[in-house]
Wavefront OBJ file of the C-alpha trace (Angstrom):
o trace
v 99.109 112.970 72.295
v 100.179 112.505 75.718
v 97.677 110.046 76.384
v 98.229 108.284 73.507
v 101.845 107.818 74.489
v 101.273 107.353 77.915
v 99.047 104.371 76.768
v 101.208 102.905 74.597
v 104.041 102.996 77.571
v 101.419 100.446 79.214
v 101.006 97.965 76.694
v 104.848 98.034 76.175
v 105.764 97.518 79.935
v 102.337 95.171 80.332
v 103.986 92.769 77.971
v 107.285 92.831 79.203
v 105.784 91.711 82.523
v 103.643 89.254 80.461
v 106.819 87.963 78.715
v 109.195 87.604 82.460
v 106.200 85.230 83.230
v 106.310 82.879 80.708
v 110.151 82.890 80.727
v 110.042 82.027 84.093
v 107.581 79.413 83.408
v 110.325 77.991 80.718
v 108.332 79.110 77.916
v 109.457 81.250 74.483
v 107.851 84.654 74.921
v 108.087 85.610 71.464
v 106.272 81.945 70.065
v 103.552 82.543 72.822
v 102.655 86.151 71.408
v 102.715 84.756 67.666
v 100.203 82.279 69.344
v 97.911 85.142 70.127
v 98.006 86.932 66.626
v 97.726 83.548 65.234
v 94.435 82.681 67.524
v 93.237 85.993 66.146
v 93.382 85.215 62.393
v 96.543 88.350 62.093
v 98.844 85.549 61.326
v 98.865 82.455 59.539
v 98.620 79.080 61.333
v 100.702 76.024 60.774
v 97.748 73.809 59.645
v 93.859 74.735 59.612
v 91.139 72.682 60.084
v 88.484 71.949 56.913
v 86.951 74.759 55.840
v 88.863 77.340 57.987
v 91.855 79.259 57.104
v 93.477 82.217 58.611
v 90.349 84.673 56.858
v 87.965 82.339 59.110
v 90.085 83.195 62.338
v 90.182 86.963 61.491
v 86.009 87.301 60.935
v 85.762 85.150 64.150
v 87.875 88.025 65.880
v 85.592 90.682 64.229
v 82.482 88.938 65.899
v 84.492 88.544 69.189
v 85.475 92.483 69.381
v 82.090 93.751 68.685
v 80.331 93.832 71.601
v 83.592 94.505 73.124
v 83.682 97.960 71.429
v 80.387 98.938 72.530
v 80.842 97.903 76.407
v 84.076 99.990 75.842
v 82.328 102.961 74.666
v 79.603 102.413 77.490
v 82.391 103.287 80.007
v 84.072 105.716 78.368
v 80.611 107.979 78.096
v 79.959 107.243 81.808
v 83.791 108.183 83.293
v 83.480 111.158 80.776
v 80.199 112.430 82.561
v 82.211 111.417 86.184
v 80.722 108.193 86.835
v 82.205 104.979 86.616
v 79.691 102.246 85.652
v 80.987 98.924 86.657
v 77.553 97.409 85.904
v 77.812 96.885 82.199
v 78.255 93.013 82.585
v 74.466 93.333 84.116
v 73.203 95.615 81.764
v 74.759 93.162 78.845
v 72.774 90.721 80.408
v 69.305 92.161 80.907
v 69.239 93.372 76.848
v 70.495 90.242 75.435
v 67.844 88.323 77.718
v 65.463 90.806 76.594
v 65.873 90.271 73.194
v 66.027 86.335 73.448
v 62.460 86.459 74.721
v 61.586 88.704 71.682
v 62.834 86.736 69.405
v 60.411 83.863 70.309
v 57.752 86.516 69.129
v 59.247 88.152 66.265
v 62.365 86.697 65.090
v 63.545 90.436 63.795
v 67.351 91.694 63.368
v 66.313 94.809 63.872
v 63.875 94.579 66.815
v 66.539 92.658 68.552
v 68.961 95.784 68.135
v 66.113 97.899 69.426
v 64.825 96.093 72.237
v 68.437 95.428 73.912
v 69.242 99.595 73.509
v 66.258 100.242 75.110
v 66.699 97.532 77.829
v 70.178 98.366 78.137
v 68.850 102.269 78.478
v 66.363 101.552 81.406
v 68.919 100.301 83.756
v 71.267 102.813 83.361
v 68.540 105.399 83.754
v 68.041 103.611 86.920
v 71.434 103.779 88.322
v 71.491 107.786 87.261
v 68.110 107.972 88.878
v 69.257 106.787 91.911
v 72.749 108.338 91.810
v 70.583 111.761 92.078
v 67.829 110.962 93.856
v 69.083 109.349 96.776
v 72.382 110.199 96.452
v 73.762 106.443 95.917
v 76.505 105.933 94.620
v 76.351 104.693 90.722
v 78.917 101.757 91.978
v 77.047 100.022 94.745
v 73.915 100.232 92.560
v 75.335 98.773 89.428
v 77.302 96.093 91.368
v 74.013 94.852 93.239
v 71.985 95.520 89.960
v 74.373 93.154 88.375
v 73.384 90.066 91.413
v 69.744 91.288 91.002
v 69.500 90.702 87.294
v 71.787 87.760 87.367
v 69.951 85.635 89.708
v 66.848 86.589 88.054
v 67.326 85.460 84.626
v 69.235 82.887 85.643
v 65.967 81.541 87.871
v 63.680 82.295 84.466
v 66.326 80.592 82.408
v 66.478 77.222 84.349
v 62.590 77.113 84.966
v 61.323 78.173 81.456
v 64.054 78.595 78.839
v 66.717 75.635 79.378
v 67.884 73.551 77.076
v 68.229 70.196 78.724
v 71.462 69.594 76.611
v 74.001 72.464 77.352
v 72.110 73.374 80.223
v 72.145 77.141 78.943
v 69.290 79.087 77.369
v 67.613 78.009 74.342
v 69.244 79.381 71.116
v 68.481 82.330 69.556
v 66.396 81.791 66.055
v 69.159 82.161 63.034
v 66.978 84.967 61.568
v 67.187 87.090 64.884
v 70.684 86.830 65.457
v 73.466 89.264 64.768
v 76.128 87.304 63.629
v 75.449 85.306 60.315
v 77.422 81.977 61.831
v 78.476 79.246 59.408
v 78.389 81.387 55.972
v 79.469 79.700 53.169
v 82.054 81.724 50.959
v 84.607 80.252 48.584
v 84.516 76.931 50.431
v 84.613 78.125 53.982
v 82.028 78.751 56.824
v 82.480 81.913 58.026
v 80.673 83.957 60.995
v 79.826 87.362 59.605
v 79.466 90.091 62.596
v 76.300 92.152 61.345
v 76.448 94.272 64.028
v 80.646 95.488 63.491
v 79.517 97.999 61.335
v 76.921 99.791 63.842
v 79.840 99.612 66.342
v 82.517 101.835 64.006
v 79.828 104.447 62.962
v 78.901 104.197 66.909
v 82.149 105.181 67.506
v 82.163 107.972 65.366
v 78.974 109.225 66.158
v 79.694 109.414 70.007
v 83.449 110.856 69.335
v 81.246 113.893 67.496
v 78.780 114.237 69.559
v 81.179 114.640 72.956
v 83.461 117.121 71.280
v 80.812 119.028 68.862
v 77.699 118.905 70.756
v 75.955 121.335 73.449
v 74.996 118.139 75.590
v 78.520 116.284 74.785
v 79.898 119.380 76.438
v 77.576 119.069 79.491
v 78.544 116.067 80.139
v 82.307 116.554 79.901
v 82.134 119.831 82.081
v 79.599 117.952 85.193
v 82.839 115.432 84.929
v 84.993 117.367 85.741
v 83.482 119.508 88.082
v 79.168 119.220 88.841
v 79.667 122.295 90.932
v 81.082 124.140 88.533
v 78.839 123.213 86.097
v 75.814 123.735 88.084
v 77.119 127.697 88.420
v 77.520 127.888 85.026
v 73.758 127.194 84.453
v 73.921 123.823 83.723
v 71.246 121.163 84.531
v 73.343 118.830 86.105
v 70.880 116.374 87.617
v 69.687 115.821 83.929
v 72.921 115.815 82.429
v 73.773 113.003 84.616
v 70.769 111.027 83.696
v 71.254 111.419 80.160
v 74.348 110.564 80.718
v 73.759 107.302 82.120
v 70.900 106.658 79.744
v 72.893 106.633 76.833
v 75.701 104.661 78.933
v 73.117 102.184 79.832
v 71.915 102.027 75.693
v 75.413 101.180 74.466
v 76.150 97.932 77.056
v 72.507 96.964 75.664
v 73.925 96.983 72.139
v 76.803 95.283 73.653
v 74.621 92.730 75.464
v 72.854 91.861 71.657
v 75.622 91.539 69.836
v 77.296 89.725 72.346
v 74.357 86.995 73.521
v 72.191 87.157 70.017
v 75.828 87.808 67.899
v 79.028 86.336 69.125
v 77.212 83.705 71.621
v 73.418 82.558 70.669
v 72.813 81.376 74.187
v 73.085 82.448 77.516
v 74.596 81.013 80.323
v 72.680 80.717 83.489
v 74.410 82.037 87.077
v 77.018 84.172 85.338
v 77.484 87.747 84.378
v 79.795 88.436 81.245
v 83.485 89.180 82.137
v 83.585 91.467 79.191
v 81.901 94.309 80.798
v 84.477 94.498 83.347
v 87.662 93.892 80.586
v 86.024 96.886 79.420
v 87.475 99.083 82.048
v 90.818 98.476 81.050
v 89.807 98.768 77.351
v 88.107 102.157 78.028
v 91.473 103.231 80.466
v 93.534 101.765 77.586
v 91.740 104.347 75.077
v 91.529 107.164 77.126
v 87.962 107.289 77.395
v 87.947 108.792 73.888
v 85.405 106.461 71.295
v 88.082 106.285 68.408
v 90.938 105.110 71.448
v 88.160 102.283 72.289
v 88.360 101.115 69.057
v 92.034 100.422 68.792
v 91.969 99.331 72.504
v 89.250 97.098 71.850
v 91.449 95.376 69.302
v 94.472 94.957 71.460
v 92.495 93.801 74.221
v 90.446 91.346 72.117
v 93.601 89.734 70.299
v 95.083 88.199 73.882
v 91.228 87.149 75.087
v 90.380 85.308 71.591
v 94.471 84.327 71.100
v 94.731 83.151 74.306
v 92.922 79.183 73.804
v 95.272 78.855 70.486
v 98.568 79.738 72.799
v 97.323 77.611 75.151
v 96.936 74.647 73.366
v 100.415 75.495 71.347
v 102.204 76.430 74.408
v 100.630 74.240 76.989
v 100.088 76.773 79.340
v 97.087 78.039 81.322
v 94.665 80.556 79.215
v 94.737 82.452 82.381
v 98.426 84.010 81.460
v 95.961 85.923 78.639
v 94.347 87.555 81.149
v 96.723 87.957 83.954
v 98.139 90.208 81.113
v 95.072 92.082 80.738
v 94.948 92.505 84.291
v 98.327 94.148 83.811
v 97.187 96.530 81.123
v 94.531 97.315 83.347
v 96.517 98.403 86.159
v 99.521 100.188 83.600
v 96.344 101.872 81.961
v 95.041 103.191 85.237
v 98.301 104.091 86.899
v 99.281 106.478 83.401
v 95.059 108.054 83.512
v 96.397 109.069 86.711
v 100.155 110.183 85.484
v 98.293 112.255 82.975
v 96.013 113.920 85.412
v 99.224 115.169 87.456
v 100.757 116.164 84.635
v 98.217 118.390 83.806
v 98.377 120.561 87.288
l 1 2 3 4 5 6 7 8 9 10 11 12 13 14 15 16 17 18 19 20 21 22 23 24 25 26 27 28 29 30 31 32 33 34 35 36 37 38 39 40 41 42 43 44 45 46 47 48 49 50 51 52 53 54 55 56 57 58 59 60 61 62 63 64 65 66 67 68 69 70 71 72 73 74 75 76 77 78 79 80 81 82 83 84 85 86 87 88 89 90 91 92 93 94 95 96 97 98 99 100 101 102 103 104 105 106 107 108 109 110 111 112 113 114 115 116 117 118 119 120 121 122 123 124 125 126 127 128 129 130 131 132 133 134 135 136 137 138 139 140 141 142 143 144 145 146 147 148 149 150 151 152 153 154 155 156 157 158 159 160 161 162 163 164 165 166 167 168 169 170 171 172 173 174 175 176 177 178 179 180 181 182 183 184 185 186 187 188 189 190 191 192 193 194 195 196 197 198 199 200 201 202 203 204 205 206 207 208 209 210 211 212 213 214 215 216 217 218 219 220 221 222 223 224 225 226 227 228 229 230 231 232 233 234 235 236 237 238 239 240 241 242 243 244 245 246 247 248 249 250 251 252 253 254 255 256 257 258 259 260 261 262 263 264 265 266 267 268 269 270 271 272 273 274 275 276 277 278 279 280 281 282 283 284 285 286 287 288 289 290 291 292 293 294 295 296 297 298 299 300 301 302 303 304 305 306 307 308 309 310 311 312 313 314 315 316 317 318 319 320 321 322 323 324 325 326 327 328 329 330 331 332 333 334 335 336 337 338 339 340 341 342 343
């Protein structure tokens, strides 16, 4: 309870400082938040475009807070088992490559789901297996893993697998990809996120298996203390690797539903920003799966909002995130409140 109110005291005071900005830049506050629900399909626009209404806006959210709930989750496992994996953008982008170049082979839903977990998995087990091995730390590895992987897809990408038009990757084949874009339903095209279901039972499945599980326990107690755990009996060298295994496995899901879901293309030269929002959303939610959930919703309302207040309010879509960053820093500041306030 105390983290959920200590949480809530961010968002509150991360939008106050939100709204003194846009006052100062002359703007209404209040119209420029409406904006956001409004980008997000919670509230109904003035006018829509043909075949779009506010139902449209709302499954376009859905497919944007997907894979935004599973890079959430991804560092919420790892800070629960005391690491803090700030390489999800890279993992994201090694499974959803992965499963583009599967898809060439067999165009398969389901294989694409499986290859990017398991792609997703090996580089996590790498940064545990180096974290323990040779003692380095899980943040310079991920952060260089993220260059490494970037700059080699990106080399693949623009030698094999450009298209000459958008100058990204090729797109994914329809039957391969996780969001069904463009579905026709009672006159309007709608993009259907296949993959939103797998991320609520995810979320379910890893709240149970932290707080009812032998392993979940593991992992909580080499957290808090790896000492203490290793007294205990505890095999803390494979508690961490599991640990970032299954870390690893959810930014691959992330990755798939983000580059063969939301986005059928990758870009070339960039990692996604969303596994680094993903901090704040994890921060936001306490690290608890169920807390990601609702975080990833807040989060995701200003990030897909944020083009429709711009265009309303004629202000820079950078405000969004500036407010983000201020959750971010609200979130971390009351993690920290809540550790002193336990001693």
């Amino acid at each position: 309870m105390r983290k959920f109110t200590l949480s809530c005291l961010a968002i509150i005071i991360s939008l106050i400082f939100g709204a003194l900005i846009l006052w100062l830049m002359g703007k209404d506050p209040v119209a420029a938040y409406m904006n956001l629900l409004q980008g997000s399909g919670l509230m109904e626009k003035a006018r829509y475009a043909g075949r779009q209404s506010m139902f449209t806006d709302f499954m376009s959210f859905i497919d944007a807070m997907t894979p935004m709930i599973f890079a959430s989750l991804s560092v919420a496992l790892a800070l629960k088992g005391g690491f803090f994996n700030i390489g999800v953008s890279g993992q994201m982008l090694f499974a959803g490559f992965a499963a583009h170049m599967l898809s060439l082979f067999i165009p398969s839903r389901i294989l694409v789901v499986i290859v990017g977990f398991i792609a997703g998995a090996l580089i996590g087990a790498l940064i545990g297996w180096l974290r323990y091995k040779f003692n380095v730390s899980e943040v310079v590895s991920s952060i260089m893993l993220n260059s490494i992987l970037m700059y080699l897809i990106t080399f693949y990408i623009n030698t094999f697998y450009i298209n000459p038009v958008s100058r990204q990757s090729k797109s994914i084949v329809d039957s391969a990809r996780l969001t069904l874009s463009g579905f026709r339903w009672e006159g309007l095209k709608v993009d259907i996120a296949l993959a939103f279901p797998v991320a609520i039972i995810t979320a379910l499945i890893l709240q149970w298996f932290i707080e009812r599980t032998t392993y979940g326990y593991e992992i909580k107690a080499s957290g808090l203390s790896p000492n203490a755990a290793y007294y205990a009996g505890m095999n803390v060298h494979r508690t961490a690797l599991m640990t970032m295994t299954l870390s690893g496995a959810l930014a691959g899901l992330a990755g798939v539903s983000y580059f063969c879901g939301y986005l059928a293309s990758i870009q070339p030269g960039v990692v996604p920003s969303m596994g680094f929002d993903a901090i704040a959303v994890s921060l936001l939610g306490g690290n608890n799966p169920l807390g990601c959930v609702l975080a990833s919703f807040l989060i995701t309302i200003i990030s897909k909002g944020s083009i429709y207040m711009s265009s309303r309010q004629h202000i820079e879509p950078e405000i969004a995130s500036l407010i983000t960053a201020f959750i971010l820093t609200f979130a971390a500041c009351s993690a920290f409140l809540s550790r002193k306030g336990k001693k």
